[in-house]
PDB file of N, CA, C, O and CB in Angstrom:
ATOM      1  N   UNK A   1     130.531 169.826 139.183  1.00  0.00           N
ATOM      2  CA  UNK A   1     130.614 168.357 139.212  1.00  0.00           C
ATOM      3  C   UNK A   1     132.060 167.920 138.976  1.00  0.00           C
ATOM      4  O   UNK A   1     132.650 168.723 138.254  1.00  0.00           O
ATOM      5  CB  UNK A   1     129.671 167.723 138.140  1.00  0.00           C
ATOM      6  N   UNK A   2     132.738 166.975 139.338  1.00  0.00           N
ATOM      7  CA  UNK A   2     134.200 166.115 139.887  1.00  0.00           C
ATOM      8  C   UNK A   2     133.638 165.661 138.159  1.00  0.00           C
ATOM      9  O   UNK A   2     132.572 165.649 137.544  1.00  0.00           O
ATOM     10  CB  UNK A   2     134.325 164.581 141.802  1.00  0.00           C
ATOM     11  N   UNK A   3     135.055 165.332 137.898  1.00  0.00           N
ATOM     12  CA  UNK A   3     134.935 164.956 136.673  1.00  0.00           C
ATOM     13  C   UNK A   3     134.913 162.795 137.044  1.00  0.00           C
ATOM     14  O   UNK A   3     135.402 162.356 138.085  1.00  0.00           O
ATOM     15  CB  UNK A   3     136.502 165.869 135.630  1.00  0.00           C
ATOM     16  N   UNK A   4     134.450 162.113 136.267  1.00  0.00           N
ATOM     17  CA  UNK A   4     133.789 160.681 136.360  1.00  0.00           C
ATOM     18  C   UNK A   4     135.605 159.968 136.776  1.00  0.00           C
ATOM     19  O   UNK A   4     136.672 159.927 136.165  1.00  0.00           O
ATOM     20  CB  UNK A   4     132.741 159.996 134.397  1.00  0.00           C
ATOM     21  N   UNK A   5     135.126 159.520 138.104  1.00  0.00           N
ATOM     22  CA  UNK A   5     136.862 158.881 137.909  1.00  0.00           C
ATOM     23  C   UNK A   5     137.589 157.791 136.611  1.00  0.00           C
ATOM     24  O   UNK A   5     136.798 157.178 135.895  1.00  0.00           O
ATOM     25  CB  UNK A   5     137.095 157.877 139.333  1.00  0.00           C
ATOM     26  N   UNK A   6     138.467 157.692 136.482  1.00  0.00           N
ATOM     27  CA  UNK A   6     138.884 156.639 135.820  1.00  0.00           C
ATOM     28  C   UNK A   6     138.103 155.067 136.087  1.00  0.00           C
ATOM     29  O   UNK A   6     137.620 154.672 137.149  1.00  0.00           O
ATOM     30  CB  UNK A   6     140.313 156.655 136.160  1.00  0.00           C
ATOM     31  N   UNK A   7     138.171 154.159 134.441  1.00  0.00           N
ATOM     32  CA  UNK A   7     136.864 153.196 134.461  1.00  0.00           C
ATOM     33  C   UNK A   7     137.766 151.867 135.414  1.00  0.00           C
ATOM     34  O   UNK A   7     137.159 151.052 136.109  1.00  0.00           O
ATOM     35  CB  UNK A   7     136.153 152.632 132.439  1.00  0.00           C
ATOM     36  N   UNK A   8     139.300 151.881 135.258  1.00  0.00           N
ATOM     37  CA  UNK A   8     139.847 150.788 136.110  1.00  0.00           C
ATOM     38  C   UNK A   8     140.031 150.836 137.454  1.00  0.00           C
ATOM     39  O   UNK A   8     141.108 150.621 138.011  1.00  0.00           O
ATOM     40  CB  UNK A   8     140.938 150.477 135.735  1.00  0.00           C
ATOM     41  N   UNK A   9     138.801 151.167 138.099  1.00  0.00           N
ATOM     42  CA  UNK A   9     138.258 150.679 139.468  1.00  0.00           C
ATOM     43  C   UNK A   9     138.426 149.590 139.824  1.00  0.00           C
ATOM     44  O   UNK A   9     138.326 148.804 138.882  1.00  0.00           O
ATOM     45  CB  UNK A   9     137.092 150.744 139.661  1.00  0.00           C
ATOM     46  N   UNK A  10     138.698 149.008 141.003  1.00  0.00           N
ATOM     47  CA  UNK A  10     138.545 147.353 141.177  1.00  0.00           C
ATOM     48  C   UNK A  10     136.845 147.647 141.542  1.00  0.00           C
ATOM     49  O   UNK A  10     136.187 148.656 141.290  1.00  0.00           O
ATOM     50  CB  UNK A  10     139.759 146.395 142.745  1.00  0.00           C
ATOM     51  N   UNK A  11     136.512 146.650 142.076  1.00  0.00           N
ATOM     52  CA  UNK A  11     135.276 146.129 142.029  1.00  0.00           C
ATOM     53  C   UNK A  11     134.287 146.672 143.825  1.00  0.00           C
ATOM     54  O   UNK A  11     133.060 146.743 143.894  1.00  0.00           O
ATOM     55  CB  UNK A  11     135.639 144.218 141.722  1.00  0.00           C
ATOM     56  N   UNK A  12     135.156 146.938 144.909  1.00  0.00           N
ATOM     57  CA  UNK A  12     134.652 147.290 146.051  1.00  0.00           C
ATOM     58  C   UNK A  12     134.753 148.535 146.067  1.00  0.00           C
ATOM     59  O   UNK A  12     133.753 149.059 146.558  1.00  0.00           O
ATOM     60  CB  UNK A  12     135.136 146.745 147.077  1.00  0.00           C
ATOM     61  N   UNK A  13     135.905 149.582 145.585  1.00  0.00           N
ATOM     62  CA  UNK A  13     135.776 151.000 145.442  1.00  0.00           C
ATOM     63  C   UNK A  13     134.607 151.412 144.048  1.00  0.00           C
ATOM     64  O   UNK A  13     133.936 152.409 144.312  1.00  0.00           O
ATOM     65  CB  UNK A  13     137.452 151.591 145.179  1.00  0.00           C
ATOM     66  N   UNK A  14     134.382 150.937 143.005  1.00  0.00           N
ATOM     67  CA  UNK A  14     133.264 151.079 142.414  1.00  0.00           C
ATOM     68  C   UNK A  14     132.055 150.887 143.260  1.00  0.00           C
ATOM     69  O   UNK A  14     131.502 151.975 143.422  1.00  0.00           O
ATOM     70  CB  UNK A  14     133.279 150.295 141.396  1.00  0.00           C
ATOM     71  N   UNK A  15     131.480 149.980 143.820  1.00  0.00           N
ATOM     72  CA  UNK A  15     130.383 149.931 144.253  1.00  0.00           C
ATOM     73  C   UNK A  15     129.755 150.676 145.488  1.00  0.00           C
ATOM     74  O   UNK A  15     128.614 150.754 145.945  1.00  0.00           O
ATOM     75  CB  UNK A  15     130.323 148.871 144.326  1.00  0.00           C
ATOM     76  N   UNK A  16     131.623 151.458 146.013  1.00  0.00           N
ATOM     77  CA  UNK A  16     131.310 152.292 147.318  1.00  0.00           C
ATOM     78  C   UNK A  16     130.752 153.491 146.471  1.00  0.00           C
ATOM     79  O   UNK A  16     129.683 153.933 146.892  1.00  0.00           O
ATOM     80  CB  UNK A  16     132.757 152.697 148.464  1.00  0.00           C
ATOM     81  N   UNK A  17     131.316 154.150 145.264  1.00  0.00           N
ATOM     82  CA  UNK A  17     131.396 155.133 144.786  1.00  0.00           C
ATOM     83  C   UNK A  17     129.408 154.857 144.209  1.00  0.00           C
ATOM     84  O   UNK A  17     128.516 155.659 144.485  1.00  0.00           O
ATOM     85  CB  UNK A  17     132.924 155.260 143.699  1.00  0.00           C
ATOM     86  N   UNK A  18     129.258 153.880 143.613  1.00  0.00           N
ATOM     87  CA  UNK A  18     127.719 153.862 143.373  1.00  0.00           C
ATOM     88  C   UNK A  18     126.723 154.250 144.232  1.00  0.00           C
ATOM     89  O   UNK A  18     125.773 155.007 144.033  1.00  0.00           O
ATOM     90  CB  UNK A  18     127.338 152.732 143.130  1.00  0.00           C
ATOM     91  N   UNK A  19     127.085 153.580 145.312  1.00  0.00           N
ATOM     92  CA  UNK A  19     126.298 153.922 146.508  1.00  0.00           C
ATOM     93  C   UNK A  19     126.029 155.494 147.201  1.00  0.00           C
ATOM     94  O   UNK A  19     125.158 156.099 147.827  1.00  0.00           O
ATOM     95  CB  UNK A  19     126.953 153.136 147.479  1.00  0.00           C
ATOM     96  N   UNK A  20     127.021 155.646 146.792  1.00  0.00           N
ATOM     97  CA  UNK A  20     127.662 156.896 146.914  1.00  0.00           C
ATOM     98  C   UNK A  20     126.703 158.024 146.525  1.00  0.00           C
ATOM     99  O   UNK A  20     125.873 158.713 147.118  1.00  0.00           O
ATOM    100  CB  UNK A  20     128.909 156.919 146.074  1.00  0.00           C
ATOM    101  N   UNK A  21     127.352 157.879 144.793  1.00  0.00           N
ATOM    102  CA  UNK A  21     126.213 158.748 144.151  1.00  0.00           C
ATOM    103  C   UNK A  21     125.038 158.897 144.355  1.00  0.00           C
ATOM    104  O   UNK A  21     124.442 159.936 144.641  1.00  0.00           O
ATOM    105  CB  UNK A  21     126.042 158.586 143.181  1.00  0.00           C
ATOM    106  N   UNK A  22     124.399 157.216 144.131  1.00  0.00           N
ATOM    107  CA  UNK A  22     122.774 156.963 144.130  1.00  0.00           C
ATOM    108  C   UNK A  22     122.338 157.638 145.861  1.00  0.00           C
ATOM    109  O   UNK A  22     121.146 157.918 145.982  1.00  0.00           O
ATOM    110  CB  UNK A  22     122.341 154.815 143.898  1.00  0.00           C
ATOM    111  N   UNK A  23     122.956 157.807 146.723  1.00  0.00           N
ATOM    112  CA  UNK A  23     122.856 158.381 147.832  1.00  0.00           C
ATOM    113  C   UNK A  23     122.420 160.269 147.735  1.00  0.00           C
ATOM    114  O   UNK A  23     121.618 161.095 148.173  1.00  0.00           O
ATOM    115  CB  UNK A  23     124.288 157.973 148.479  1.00  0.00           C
ATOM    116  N   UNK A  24     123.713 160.115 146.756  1.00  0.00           N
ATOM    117  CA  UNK A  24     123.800 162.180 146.932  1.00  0.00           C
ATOM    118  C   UNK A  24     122.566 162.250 146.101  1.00  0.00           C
ATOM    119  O   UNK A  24     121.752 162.997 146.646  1.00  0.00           O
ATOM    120  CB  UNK A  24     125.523 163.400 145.993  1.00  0.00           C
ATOM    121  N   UNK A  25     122.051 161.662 144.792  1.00  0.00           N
ATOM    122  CA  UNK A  25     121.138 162.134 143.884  1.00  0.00           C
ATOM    123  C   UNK A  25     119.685 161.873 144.842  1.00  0.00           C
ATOM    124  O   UNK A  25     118.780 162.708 144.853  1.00  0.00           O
ATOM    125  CB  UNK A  25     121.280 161.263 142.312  1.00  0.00           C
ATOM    126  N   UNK A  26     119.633 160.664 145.582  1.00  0.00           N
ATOM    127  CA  UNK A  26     118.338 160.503 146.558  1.00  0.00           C
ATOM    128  C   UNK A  26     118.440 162.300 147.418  1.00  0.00           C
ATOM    129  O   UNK A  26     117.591 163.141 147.123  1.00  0.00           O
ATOM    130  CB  UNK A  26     118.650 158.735 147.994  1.00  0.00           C
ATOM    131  N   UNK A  27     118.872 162.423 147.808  1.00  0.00           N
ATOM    132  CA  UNK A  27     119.261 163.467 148.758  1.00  0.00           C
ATOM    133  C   UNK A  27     118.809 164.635 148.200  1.00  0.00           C
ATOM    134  O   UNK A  27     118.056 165.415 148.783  1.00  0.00           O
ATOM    135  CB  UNK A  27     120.712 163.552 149.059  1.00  0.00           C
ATOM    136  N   UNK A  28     119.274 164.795 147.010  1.00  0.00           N
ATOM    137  CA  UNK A  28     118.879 165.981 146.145  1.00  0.00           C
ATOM    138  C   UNK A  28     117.455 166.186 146.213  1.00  0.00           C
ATOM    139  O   UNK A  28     116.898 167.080 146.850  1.00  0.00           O
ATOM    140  CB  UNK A  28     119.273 165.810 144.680  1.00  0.00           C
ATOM    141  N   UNK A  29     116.696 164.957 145.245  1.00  0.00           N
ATOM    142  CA  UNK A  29     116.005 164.467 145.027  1.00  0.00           C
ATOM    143  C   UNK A  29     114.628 165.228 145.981  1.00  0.00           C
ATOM    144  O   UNK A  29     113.840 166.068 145.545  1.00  0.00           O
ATOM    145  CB  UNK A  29     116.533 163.217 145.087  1.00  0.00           C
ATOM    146  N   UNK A  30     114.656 164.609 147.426  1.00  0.00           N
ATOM    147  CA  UNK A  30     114.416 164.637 148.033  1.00  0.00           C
ATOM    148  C   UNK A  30     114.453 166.016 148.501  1.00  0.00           C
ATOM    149  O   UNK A  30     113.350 166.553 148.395  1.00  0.00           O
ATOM    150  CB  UNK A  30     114.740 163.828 148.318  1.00  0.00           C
ATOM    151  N   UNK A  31     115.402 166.795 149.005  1.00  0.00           N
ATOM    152  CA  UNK A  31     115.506 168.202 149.020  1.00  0.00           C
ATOM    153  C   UNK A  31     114.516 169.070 148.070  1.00  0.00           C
ATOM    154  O   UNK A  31     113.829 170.070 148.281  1.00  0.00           O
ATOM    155  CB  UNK A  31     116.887 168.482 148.679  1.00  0.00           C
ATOM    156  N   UNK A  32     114.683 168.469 147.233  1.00  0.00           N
ATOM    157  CA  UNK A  32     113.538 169.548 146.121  1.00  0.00           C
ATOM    158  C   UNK A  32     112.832 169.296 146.601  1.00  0.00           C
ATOM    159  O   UNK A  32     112.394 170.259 147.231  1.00  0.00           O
ATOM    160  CB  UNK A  32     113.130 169.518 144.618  1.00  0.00           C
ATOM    161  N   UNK A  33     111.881 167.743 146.888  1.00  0.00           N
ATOM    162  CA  UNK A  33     110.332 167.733 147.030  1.00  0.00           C
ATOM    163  C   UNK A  33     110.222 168.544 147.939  1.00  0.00           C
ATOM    164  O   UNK A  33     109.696 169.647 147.784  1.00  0.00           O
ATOM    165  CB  UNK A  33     109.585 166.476 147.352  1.00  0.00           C
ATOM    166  N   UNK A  34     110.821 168.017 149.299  1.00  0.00           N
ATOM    167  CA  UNK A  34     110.746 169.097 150.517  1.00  0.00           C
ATOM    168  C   UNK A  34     111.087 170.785 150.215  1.00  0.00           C
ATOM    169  O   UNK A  34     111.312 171.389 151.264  1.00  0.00           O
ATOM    170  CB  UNK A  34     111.908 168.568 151.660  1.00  0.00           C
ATOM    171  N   UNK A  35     111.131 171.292 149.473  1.00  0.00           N
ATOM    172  CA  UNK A  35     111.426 172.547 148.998  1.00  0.00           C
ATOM    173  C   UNK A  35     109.550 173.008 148.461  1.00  0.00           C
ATOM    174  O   UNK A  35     108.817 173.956 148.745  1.00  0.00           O
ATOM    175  CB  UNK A  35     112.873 172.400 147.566  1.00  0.00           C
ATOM    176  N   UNK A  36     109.391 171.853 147.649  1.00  0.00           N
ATOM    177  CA  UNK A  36     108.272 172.479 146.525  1.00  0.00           C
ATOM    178  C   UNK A  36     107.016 172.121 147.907  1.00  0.00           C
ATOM    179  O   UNK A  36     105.942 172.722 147.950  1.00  0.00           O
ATOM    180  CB  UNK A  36     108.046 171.305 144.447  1.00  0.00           C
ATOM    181  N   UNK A  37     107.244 171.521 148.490  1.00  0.00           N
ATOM    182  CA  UNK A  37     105.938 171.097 149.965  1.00  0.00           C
ATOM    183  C   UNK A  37     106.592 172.707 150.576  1.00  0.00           C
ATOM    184  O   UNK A  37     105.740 173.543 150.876  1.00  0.00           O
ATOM    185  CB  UNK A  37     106.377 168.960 151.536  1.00  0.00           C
ATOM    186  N   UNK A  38     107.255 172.876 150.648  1.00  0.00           N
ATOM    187  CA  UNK A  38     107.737 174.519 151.793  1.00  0.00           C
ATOM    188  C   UNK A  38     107.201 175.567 151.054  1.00  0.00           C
ATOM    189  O   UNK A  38     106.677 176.401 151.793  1.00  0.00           O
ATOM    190  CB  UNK A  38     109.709 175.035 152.036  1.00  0.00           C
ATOM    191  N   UNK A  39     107.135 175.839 149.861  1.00  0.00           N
ATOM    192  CA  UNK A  39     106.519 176.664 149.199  1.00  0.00           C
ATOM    193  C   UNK A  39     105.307 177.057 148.667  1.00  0.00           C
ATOM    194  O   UNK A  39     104.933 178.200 148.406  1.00  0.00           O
ATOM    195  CB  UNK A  39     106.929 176.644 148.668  1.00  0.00           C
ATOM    196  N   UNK A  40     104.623 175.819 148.504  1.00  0.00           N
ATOM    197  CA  UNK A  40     103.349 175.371 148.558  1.00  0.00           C
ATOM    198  C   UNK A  40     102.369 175.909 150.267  1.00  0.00           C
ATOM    199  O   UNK A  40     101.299 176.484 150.467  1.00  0.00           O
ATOM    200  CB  UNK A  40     103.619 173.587 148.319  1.00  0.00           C
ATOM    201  N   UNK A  41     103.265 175.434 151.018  1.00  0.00           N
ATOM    202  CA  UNK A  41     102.731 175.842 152.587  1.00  0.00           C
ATOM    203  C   UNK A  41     102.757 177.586 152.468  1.00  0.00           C
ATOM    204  O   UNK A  41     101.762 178.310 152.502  1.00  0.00           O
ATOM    205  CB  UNK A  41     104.036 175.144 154.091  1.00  0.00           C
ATOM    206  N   UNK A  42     104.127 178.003 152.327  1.00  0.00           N
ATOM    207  CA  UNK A  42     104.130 179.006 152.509  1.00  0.00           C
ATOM    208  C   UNK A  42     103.083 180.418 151.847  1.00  0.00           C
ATOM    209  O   UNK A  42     102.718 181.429 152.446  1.00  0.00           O
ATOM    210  CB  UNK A  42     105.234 178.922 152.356  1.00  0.00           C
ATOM    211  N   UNK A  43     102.896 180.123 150.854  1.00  0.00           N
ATOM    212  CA  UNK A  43     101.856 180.572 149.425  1.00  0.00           C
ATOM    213  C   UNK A  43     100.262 181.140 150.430  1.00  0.00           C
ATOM    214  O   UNK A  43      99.265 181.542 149.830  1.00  0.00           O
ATOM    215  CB  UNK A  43     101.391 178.584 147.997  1.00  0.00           C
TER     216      UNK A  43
END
């Protein structure tokens, strides 16, 4: 993990960077379920 950038962001590069994250963690997220449904099938 990137270490947390510095907190004096202006206000449009913060909210890209939120989006951002909340994007990669959906993604993850998501990857597992679809992982634990692939394994489940496979079984």
């Amino acid at each position: 993990m990137a270490p947390p950038p510095p907190v004096e962001m202006d206000a449009a590069t913060k909210a890209m960077f939120d989006i951002l994250t909340q994007n990669m963690t959906q993604m993850r997220l998501a990857n597992i379920a679809q992982a634990e449904r692939m394994e489940k099938i496979n079984r």
